[in-house]
C-alpha positions, 0 to 999 in steps of 0.5 A: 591620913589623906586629908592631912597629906593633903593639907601638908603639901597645901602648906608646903606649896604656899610656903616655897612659891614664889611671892608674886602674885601674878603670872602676867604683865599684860592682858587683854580679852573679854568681860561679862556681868550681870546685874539686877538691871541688865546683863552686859559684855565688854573688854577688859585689859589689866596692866601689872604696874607693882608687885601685887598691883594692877590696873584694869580698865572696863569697857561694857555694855547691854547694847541698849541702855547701859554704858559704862567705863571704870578704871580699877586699882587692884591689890592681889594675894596669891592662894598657894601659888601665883597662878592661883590669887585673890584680889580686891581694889577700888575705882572711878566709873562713868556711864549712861545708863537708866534709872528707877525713881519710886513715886511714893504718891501712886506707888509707881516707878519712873524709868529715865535713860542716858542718865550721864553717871559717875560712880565709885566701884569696888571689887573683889573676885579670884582669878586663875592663869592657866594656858595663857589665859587669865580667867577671873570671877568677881562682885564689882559693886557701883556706889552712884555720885551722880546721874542715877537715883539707885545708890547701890548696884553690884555686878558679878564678872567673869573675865577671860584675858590673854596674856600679852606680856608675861611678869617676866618679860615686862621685868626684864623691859624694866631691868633694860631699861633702867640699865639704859637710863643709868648709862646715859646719866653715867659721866663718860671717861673724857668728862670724870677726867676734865673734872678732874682736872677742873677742881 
């Protein structure tokens, strides 16, 4: 009986919450990751540019060997209100980072470092606005085009943001204006009345 209370309100919560999926316009604060080679902190600041869409830019690093900077794309769907979402996107990164290459003679592996890398990252996590801060949790894997013989590296993120625009007041910037444009692209009484009688 509780169970099925409890999956009803779950329902009926996800049905009249409101269809955006982001309490927040724009953030700043703190990322960490860790990967399979090191483990990294940096800063994080996203930007609702659409309904539902957002960029992210990355900046981390482990302070010794591994740099890198990624811009992010991302898609978010609200899990029963939009305090509460889910997300997934795509998008370039750039580093110096260090790299393993397997000697297949000896069964060594070479190490290099400040390799220049370019790569493509996914991402994909869940995210949670609570007091004005959005803490999100993610699997951000890199695919490598150049600069490291690793193909592959995923990285697990967990990013703290505080809100410094809310979704509400960045649409209320906007509403402003696109009100201030259409005024000025509004022909003044003078001009509709010489245009008249010109034609």
């Amino acid at each position: 009986m509780t169970k099925s209370i409890l999956f009803i309100s779950i329902i009926l919560i996800s049905a009249f919450s409101e269809a955006d999926a982001q309490r927040y316009g724009t953030t700043l604060g703190i990322r960490m990751g860790n990967n399979q080679i090191s483990r990294t902190f940096g800063i994080s600041a996203q930007q609702r540019i659409a309904d539902h869409a957002s960029l992210e830019a990355i900046l981390q690093s482990d302070f010794n060997l591994n740099s890198t900077f990624s811009i992010l794309a991302k898609k978010h769907h609200p899990i029963i209100s939009k305090r509460f979402n889910y997300y997934y996107g795509a998008g370039l990164s750039l580093g110096k980072e260090e790299s393993f290459v397997k000697n297949e003679s000896d069964q060594t592996i070479i190490r290099t470092y400040g390799n220049n890398t370019t790569g493509v990252d996914l991402i994909g996590g869940i995210e949670m606005t609570l007091l004005n801060t959005v803490i999100s949790l993610d699997y951000k894997p890199n695919v490598n085009l150049v600069g490291r013989s690793e193909f592959y590296r995923g990285q697990i993120g967990l990013s703290a943001r505080m809100v410094l625009v809310k979704s509400k007041e960045q649409k209320k910037n906007q509403r402003q204006r696109q009100r201030a444009r259409n005024k000025q692209n509004r022909p003044s009484f003078n001009e509709k009345l010489n245009g008249i009688f010109k034609k």
